[in-house]
N, C-alpha and C positions, 0 to 999 in steps of 0.2 A: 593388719589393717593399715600399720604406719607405711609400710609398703608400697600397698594400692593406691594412698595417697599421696604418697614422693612419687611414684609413677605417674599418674596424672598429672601433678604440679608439675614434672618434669616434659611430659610432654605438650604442655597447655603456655608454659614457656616458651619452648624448641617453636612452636607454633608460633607464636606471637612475634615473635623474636627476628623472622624473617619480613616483618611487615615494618617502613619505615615510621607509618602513620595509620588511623585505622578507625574506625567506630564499631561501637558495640549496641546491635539494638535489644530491643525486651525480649527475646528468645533469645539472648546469649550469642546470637551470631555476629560474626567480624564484618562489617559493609564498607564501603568507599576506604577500600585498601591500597596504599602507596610502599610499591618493595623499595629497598634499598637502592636501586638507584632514579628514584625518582616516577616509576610510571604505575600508573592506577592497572590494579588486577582485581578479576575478580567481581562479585554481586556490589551494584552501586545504585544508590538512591542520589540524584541530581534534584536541586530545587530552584525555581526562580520566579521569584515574585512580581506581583501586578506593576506594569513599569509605562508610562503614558497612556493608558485605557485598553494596556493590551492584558489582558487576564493571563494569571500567572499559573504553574503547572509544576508538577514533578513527574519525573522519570525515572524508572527502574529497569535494570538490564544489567549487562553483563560486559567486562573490560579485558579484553585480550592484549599485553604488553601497548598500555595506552590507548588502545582502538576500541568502540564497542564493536560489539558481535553479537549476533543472532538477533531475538526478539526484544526488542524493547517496550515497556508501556509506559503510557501516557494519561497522569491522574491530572482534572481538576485540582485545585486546593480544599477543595469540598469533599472530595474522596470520587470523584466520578471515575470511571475510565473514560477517555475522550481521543486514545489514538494508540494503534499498534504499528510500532516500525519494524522492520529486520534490515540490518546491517552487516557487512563484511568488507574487511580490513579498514573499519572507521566509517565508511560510508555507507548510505542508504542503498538497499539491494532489496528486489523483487517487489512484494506487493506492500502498499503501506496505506492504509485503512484510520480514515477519522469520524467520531463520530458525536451528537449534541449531549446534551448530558441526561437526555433520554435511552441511550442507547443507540438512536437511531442512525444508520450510517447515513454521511455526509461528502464525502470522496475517499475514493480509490485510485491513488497512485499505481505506478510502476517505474523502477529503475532497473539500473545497471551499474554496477561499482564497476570502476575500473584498479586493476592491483597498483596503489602508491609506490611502489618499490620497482617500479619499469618504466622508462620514458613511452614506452608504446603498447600495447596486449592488442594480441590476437583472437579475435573472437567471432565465433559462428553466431551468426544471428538467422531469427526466423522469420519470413516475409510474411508480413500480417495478412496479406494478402491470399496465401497460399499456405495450406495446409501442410505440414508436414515438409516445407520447403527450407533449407537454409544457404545462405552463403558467410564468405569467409572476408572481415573488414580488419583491416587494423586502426586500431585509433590509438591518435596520443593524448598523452598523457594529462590531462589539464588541474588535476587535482582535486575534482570533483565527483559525486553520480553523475549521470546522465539519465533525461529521463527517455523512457524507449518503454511501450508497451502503450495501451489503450487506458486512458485515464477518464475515472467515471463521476460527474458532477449530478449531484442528488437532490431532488426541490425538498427545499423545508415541509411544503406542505403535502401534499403527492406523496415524497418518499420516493416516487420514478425517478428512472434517468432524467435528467433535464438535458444534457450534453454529451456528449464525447469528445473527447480527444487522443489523437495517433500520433506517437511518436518514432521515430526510429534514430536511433544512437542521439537524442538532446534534439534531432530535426524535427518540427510540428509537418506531420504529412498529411494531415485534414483532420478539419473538425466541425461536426455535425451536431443540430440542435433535435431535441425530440422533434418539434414541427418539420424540421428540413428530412431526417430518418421518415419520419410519417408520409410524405410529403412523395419522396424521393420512392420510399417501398413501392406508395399508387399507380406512380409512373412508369414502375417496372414490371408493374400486371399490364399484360397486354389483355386483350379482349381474344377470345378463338375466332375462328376465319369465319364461322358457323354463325357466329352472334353478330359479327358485324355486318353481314351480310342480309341476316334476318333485319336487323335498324335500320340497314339500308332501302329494304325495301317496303318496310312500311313505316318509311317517313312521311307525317304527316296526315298517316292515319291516325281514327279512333283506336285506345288502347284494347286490347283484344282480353276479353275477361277468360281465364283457364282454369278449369275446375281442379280444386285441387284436394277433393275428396272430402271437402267439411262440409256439414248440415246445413250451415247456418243461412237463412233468408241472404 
């Protein structure tokens, strides 16, 4: 038994031991970990408080030598969820989703990280335009996401799209309002040769009543 417990203690040490700084929450797990030379690894909880009317939030996610990575989320200080990001090599990538403390979603981003570690990447992109299309752009390097994808703005009340917006590499390539979508679809139904022709010709007449198989007087 003294055994079982020098081996443990000895690897519960060994563990610790590579971490320069560290927290411990109520499940006994290590969180916001700093190795020895300085950079955050590993499961981290971020918090920051209500700061000129701007409501304050914590985040939890995951630190790759200094960078977050992959999924992160986004509590109220109430405990709500309120936003899930993903991130790669520090920066925001692909879809990143906010929402009221209802649940209810509120926007739908999209990015594109670019790799920090190259003054330039090469990257295929997809023409929003065309299915299944790509071509080949290089951009430099600015130090930032970029946003690129279709970003979706949601009415509080509705819950509908209210908006969109299209980016391509951080450039706005149009943006459409539900009315303008609405609006723009009508215009693009044409009428068949058959029905305009029929208006045509009984412009001006009395409406032509067509039975259409109900009882009713």
């Amino acid at each position: 038994m003294r055994w079982i417990t020098f081996i443990v203690l000895f690897f519960s040490v060994n563990a610790f031991s590579q971490w320069k700084d560290y927290k411990i929450n109520n499940n006994g797990d290590t969180l916001n970990r700093i190795d020895v030379i300085g950079r955050k690894q590993g499961p981290w909880v971020n918090r920051f408080e209500t700061v000129r009317g701007e409501p304050g939030y914590e985040e939890e996610g995951w630190y790759v030598h200094n960078r977050k990575d992959g999924e992160w989320r986004l509590f109220s200080l109430m405990g709500d969820l309120v936003g899930i990001e993903f991130y790669k090599w520090g920066l925001k990538d692909s879809v990143c989703r906010y929402f009221n403390k209802h649940g209810e979603l509120r926007l739908e981003q999209r990015w594109k990280a670019i790799n920090p570690d190259k003054p330039f990447d090469t990257l295929m992109i997809e023409d929003p335009d065309k299915f299944d299309t790509y071509r080949t752009v290089i951009v430099k390097n600015e130090g930032a996401s970029l946003r690129h994808g279709i970003w979706k703005y949601y009415d509080p009340e509705t819950n509908a799209i209210a908006r969109t917006e299209t980016y391509v590499l951080g450039e706005l390539e149009k943006e459409k309002s539900s009315a303008t979508a609405a609006s723009s679809q009508k215009k693009a139904v044409e009428k068949p040769k058959e029905v305009l022709d029929f208006e045509k010709k009984n412009s001006g007449k009395k409406k032509v009543r067509v039975r259409d198989g109900s009882t009713g007087n």
